[in-house]
Each structure stands twice: as C-alpha cells, then as structure tokens.
TIVO-261884 format. One line per field, with one value per residue (C-alpha): residue in three letters; z, y, x. Coordinates in Angstrom, 3 decimals, m for minus. Example, Ala and Ser with C-alpha at 12.3 -4.5 7.8 and 13.67 -1.06 7.14 Angstrom:
BEGIN
aa <- ALA;SER
pz <- 7.800;7.140
py <- m4.500;m1.060
px <- 12.300;13.670
This chain:
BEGIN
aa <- UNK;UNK;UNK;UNK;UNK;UNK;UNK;UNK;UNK;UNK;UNK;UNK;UNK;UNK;UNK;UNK;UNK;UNK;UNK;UNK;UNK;UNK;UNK;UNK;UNK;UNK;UNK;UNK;UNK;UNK;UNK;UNK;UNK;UNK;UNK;UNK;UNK;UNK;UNK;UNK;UNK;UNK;UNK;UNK;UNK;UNK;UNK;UNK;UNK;UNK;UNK;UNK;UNK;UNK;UNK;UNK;UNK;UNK;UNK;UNK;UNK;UNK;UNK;UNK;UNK;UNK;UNK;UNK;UNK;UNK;UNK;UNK;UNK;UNK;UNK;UNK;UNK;UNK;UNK;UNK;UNK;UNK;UNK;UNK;UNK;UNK;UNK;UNK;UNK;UNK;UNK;UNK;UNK;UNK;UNK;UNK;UNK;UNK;UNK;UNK;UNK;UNK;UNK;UNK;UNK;UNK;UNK;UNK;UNK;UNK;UNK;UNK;UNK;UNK;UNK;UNK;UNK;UNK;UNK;UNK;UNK;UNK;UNK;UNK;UNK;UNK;UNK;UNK;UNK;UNK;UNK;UNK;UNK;UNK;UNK;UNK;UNK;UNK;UNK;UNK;UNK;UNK;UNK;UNK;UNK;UNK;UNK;UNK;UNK;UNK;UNK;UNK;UNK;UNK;UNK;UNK;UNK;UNK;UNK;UNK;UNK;UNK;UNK;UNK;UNK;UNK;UNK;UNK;UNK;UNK;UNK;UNK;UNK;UNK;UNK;UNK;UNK;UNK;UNK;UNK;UNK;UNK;UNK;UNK;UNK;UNK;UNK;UNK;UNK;UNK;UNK;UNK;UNK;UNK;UNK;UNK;UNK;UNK;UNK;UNK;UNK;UNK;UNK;UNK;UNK;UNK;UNK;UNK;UNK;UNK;UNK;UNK;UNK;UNK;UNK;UNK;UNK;UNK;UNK;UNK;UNK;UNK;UNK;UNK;UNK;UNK;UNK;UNK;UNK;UNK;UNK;UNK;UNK;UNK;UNK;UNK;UNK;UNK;UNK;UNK;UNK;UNK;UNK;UNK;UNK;UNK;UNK;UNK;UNK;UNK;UNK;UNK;UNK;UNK;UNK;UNK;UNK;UNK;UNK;UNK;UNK;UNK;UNK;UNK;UNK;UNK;UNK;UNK;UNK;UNK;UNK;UNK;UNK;UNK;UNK;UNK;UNK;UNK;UNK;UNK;UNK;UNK;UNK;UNK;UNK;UNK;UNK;UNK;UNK;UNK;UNK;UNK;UNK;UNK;UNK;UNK;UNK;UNK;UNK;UNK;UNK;UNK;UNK;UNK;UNK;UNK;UNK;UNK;UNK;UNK;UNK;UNK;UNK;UNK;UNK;UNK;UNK;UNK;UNK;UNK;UNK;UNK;UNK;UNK;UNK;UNK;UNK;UNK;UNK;UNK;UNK;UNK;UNK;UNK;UNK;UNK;UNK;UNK;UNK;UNK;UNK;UNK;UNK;UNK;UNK;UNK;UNK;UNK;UNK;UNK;UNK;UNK;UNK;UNK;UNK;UNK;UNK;UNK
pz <- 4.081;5.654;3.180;4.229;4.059;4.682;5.201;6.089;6.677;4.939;4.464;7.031;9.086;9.472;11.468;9.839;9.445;12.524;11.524;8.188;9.224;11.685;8.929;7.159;9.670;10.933;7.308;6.361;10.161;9.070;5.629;6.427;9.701;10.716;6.915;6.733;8.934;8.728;8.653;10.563;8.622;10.636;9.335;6.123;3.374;5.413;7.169;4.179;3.313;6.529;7.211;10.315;10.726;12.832;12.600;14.549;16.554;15.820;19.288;17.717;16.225;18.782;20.320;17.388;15.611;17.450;17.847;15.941;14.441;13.162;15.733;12.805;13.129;10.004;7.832;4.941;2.403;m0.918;m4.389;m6.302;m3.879;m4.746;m7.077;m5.513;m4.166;m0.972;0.993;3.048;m0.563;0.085;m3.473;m1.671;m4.433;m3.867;m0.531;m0.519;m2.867;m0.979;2.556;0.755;m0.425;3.222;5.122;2.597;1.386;m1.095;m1.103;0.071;1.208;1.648;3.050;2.024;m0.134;m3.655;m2.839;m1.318;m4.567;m6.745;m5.070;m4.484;m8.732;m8.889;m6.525;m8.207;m11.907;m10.321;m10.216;m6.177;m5.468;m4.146;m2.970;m2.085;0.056;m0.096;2.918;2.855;4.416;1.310;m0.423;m3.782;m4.620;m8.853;m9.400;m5.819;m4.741;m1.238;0.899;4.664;6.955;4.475;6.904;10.199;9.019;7.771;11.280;13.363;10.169;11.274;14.502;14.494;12.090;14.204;17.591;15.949;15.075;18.326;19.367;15.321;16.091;19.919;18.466;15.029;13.481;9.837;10.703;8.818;9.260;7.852;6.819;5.378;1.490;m0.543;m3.672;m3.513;m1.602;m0.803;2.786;3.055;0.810;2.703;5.792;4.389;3.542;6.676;8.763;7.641;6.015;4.344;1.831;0.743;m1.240;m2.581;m4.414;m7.743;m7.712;m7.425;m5.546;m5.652;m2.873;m4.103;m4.390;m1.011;0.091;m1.563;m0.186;2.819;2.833;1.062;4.656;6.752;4.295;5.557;8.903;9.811;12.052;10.869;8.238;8.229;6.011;5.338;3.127;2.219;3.341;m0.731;m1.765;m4.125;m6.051;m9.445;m9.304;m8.394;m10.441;m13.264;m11.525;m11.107;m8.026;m6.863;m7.745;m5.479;m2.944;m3.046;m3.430;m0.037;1.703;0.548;2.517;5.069;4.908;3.894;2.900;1.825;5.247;6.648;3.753;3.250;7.279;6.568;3.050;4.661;7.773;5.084;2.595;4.483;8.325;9.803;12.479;11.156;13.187;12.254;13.491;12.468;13.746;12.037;13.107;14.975;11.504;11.588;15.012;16.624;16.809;12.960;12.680;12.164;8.598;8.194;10.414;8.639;5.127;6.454;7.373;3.858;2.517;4.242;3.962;0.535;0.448;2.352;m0.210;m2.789;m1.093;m1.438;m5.073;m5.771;m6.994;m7.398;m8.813;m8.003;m5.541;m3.304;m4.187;m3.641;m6.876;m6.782;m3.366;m3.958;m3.654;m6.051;m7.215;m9.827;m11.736;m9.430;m13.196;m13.889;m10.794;m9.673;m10.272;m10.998;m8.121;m7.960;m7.883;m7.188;m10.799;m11.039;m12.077;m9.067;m7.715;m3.932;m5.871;m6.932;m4.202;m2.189;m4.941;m4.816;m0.656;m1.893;m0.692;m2.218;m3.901;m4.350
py <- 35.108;32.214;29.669;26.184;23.343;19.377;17.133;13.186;10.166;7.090;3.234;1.631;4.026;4.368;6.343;9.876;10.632;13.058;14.681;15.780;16.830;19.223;20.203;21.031;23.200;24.998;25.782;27.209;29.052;30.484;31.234;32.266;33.361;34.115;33.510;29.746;27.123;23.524;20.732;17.508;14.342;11.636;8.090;9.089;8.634;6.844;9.907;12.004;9.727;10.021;13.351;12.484;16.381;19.386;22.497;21.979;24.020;25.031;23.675;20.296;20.385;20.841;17.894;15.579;15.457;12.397;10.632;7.616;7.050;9.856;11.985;11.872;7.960;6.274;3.394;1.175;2.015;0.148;1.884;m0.773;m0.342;3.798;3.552;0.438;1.150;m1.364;m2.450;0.841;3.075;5.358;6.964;6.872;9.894;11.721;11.626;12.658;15.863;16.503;16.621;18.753;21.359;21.183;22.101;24.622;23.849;25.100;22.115;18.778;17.031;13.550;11.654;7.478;4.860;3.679;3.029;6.395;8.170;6.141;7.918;11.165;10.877;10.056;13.047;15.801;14.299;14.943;18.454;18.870;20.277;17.585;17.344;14.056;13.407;9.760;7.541;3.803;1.924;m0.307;2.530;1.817;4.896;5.893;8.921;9.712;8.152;7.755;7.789;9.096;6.028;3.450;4.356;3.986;0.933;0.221;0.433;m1.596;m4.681;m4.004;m4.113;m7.332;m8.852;m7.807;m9.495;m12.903;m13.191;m14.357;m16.661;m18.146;m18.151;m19.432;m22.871;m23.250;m22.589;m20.748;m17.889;m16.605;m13.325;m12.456;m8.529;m6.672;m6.248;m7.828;m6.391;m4.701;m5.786;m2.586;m3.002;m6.523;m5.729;m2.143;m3.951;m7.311;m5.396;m3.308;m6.335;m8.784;m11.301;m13.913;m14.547;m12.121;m13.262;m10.289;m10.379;m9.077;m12.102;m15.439;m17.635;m21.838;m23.417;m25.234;m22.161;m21.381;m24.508;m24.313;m20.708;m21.951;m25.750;m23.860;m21.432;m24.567;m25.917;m22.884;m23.487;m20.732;m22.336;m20.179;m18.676;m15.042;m14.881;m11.892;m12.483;m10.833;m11.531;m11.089;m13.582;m17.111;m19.358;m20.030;m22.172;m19.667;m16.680;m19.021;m19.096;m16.389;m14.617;m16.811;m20.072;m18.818;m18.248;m21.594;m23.422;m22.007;m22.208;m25.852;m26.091;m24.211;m21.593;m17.674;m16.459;m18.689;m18.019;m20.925;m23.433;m22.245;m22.738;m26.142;m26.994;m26.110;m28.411;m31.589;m30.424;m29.527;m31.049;m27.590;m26.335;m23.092;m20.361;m17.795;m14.565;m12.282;m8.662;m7.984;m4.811;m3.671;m2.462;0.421;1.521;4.013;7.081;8.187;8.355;11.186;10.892;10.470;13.574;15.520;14.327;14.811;18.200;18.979;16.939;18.860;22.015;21.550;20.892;24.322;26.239;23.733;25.710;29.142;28.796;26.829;24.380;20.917;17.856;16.898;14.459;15.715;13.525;13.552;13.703;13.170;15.066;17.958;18.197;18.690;17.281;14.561;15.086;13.206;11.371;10.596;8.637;6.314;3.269;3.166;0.968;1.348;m2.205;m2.877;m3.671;m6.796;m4.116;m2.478;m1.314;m2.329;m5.966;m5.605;m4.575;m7.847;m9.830;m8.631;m9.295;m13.048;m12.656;m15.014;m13.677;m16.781
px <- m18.848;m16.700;m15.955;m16.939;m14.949;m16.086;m13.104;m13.808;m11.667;m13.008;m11.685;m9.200;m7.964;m3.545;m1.384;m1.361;m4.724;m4.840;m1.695;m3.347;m6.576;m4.510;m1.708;m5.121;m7.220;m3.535;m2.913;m6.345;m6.760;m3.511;m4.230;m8.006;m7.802;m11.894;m12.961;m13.133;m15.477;m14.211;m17.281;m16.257;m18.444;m18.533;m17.293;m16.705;m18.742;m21.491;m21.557;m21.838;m24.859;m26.609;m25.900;m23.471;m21.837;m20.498;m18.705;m15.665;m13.982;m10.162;m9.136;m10.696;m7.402;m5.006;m2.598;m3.401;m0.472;1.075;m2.407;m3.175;m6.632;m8.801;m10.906;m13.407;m14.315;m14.050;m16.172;m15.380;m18.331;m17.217;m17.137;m18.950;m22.303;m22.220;m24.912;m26.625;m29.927;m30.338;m32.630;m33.227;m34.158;m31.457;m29.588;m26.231;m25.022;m28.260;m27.720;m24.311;m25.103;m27.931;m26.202;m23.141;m25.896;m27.446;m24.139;m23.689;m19.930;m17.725;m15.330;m14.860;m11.489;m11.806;m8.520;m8.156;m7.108;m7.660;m11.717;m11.611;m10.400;m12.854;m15.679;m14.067;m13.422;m17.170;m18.227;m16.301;m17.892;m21.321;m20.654;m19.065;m16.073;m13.290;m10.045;m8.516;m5.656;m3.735;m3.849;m2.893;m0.246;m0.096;1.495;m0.661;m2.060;m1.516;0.265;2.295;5.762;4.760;1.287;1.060;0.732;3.182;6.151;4.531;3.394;7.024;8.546;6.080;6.404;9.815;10.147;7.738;10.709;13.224;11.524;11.189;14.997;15.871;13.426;13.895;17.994;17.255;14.761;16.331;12.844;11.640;9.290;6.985;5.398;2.419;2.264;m0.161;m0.677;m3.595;m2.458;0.290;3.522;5.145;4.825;6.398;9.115;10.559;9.883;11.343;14.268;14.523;14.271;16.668;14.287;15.501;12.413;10.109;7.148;4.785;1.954;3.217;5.341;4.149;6.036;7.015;7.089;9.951;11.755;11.660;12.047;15.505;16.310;15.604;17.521;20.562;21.222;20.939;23.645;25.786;24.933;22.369;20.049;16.874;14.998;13.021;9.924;7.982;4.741;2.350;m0.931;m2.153;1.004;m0.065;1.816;2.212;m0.776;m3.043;m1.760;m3.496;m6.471;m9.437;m10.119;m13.470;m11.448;m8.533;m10.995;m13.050;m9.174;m8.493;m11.699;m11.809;m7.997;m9.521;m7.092;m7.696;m4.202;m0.853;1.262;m0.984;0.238;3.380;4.524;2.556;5.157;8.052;8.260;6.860;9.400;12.295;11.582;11.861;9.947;8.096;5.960;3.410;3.017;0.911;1.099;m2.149;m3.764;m1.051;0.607;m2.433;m2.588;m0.531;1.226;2.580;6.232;8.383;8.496;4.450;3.765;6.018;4.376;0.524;1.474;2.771;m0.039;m2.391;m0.830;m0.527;m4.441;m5.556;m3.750;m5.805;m9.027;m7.806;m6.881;m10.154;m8.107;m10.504;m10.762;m7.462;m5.340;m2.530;0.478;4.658;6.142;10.243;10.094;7.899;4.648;2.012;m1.708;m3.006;m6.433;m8.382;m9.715;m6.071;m5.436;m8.976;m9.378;m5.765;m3.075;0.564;2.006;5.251;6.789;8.943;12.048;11.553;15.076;14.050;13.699;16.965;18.802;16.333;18.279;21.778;21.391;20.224;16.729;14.734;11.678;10.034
C-alpha cells in the first residue's frame, strides 16, 4: 500500500518554498519509488479546514526549484482563532482531523513560520502525524541557526541598500529604508551589515532619536554628505519599549503613522536640518526566485524531511544545527522566537564598524 503524504505551505509565503516541496517529493520518489502518493492541500491550513486537496502528480514537481512562491497557494490562518468557533460553525481542529482521516494520510508536512509551528505542535498533540519544515525570512524560528527564505530576503534588503547610496551621496540626503522585521531584526541587521548602513535600529533594541541624530550629525562633521538607515519595520524607541502593545498602537495611530521609519525621517530633518527619504522595498523582500544558498538549504531541508517519512519519524521540526542538519521536538520549539540577543556577534562586529545601533 502507497504511503500517503499531505504537505501544505501556510503563512506569508518567501522564496524557498518551491524548492522544498520539490527537495521533498525528489527525495521520497527516490526513496519510495511507486510506494508513496504525495497530497497537495491547498492554502494551507484553510485548506486543510475546507478540504481544499489533490494527489499530485510527480511532474507537479518538476522546474520549481528556481520559482518563487509556492505552486500550493498559501493563507495566513492565525493560531489564536484554532479553537475559535466563528460565525460559519466550523471546529477548525475537527475539521482538520477530519479531512486528514478523509484523504487517508499517514503524515503531514507542513512548511512556515512561527504561527505555522504553533499549529503544527497543536496537530501532532491531537494525535496526527506532523512534520514541520521552517520558512520565514525573519529568520526567528526557536531551535535552527538559519530558515530557508532569510537569505533571499537578505540579498534583495541588500541590493535595495545598495541602490539608494548614490542618489543619498548625489542630494546629500539621510535615507531610511524600511525592511522587514516586526519582531525580530535579523533581516535588517545581515542586510544592514551587508549594505553599508550607517544606522541600524532593530527591534530587540530600542532606539533614541537623539542617538541617531548624533550618529548621523557626527559623519557630516567628517564631511560625508549622507547617512544610510536600515530599520526595521518592528523598531520603537525607548518610549515605547515602556509601553504595551495596544498603547504603542493607539500612540501611532493617534500620529497617524503605523511603524517608526515615518517619525524618524520626520526627527531627523527638525533635529538635524537634513533632508531624509523613505523607501520601502516592502513586498519585494518575499517575492522571487530563492538564492543559491536557500535552494541548496530547502533541498536539504526537504530531503532531510522524506527520510523523516520513511523512518516514521514525527512530531518534530527540520532545523540546521551548527551546519548539519537535524530535527527539534516540534513541543520544544512553538510558541518559542529566536530574537536577536543584544550579545549577538553580528552586533558586535555593527559596533566595531561604528554603526550606530540606536
């Protein structure tokens, strides 16, 4: 009897996730050959839910590697509304047990970010058999050094730093570039680093605007015409680190601003007469082809995983451990973020290069 495997991609979606599902299906068609059947869920766990499925076809998986996005279609369905009966009556983990019973699997692999694993951790405790694999270009999953999609998303931060050097250098202006990172500031600080910035402000570390004021007035002193910022969209000042989450939010949406790149451009040109820029490569920091690096990880990460499913191997988390790969308990690792920790050696090495840090 073939052995039937369900594999979804759920939450934002990141370069990599193609590259995995096919590292995946090669590995298990190769391990397998005729014996295994791989179940395609549509949108991930809403999918799941609503029965959205389809055995897929191994040529499904063929010229994927270097596409961006997920042939799969993904949805953001959030942790905290699992067990939250809605307006429609549907038991969302009824549903989901009931549609794994009804495509008759043996396993699960579900590919995504922190929310992801929370649900994949509350899956396997109701008795299903899970695998999760870690996706995020925020690079904040517990337990692994490094997710797929973080370096793809390093590059294009990178190359959206480099491409506003010249036109800072050309107008004598600060610029501040907004990157992705609501909790965690890995992404801004690699790509900080990478791309010459001159400030990088993360949320782990709140900033003063007089600080980087003072960063920034101490270059001109020197005679360099411009500044380089790279924030992160989840960065706040000292002020706000005291505050609570809603009274962050109703502080900004009273200043009609959602993140601190807004205010901080605004500080800058009253504090120091500056002219100061935003860009924002939003989006753009998710889309695309994965890098080298990131196809070769989702093919270990999802080779890794089809051996997972021969050795019946679950409740666990695919992760990259000093180099080699290996799994987490999926109950050691949800619920759980990897912040960037204020001895951090990036930090230092940000600090011995005189970046300001806010």
């Amino acid at each position: 009897m073939k052995k039937r495997v369900g594999i979804l991609t759920s939450g934002g979606d990141c370069p990599g996730l193609n590259a995995t599902l096919r590292g995946v299906a090669k590995a298990l068609y190769q391990r397998m050959e005729d014996n295994v059947q791989i179940v395609g869920i549509s949108n991930g766990y809403y999918g799941l839910i609503h029965g959205e499925w389809r055995d897929m076809d191994p040529k499904e998986f063929s010229g994927i590697l270097t596409v961006g996005g997920t042939i799969l279609g993904t949805r953001r369905t959030p942790y905290k509304l699992m067990r939250v009966i809605g307006p429609d009556n549907v038991d969302k983990v009824e549903a989901m047990k009931k549609h794994y019973a009804e495509m008759k699997l043996d396993c699960l692999l579900c590919l995504g970010g922190n929310g992801t694993h929370k649900t994949a951790n509350l899956l396997s405790e109701e008795g299903l058999n899970i695998i999760g694999l870690p996706k995020t270009i925020d690079n904040d999953i517990y337990g692994t050094d490094v997710t797929f999609g973080f370096h793809s998303a390093v590059d294009i931060a990178t190359e959206a730093i480099d491409r506003v050097h010249t036109t800072a250098g050309s107008h004598s202006r600060c610029m501040v570039v907004e990157l992705m990172g609501n909790k965690a500031g890995w992404l801004t600080l690699y790509a900080g680093i990478a791309g010459g910035a001159d400030i990088i402000l993360i949320p782990e570390l709140p900033y003063t605007i007089e600080n980087v004021c003072a960063a920034i007035e101490k270059r001109a002193s020197k005679g360099k015409r411009f500044s380089i910022l790279a924030v992160a969209e989840g960065a706040y000042d000292v002020k706000e680190a005291r505050m609570k989450k809603k009274e962050r939010m109703a502080l900004r949406a009273e200043e009609g601003y959602t993140t601190a790149t807004n205010r901080i451009a605004k500080d800058i040109e009253r504090l120091t007469g500056i002219e100061t820029r935003i860009c924002v490569p939003g989006h753009m920091q998710r889309g695309g082809s994965p890098s080298p690096y990131d196809r070769v990880l989702a093919t270990q990460f999802g080779s890794y995983a089809a051996k997972m499913v021969e050795d019946e191997n679950y409740g666990i988390t695919i992760a990259m451990k000093n180099n080699h790969v290996g799994e987490n308990k999926l109950s050691d690792i949800a619920g759980k973020s990897r912040l960037v920790p204020e001895s951090h050696g990036m930090l230092e090495v940000a600090r011995r290069m005189g970046i300001c840090t806010g």
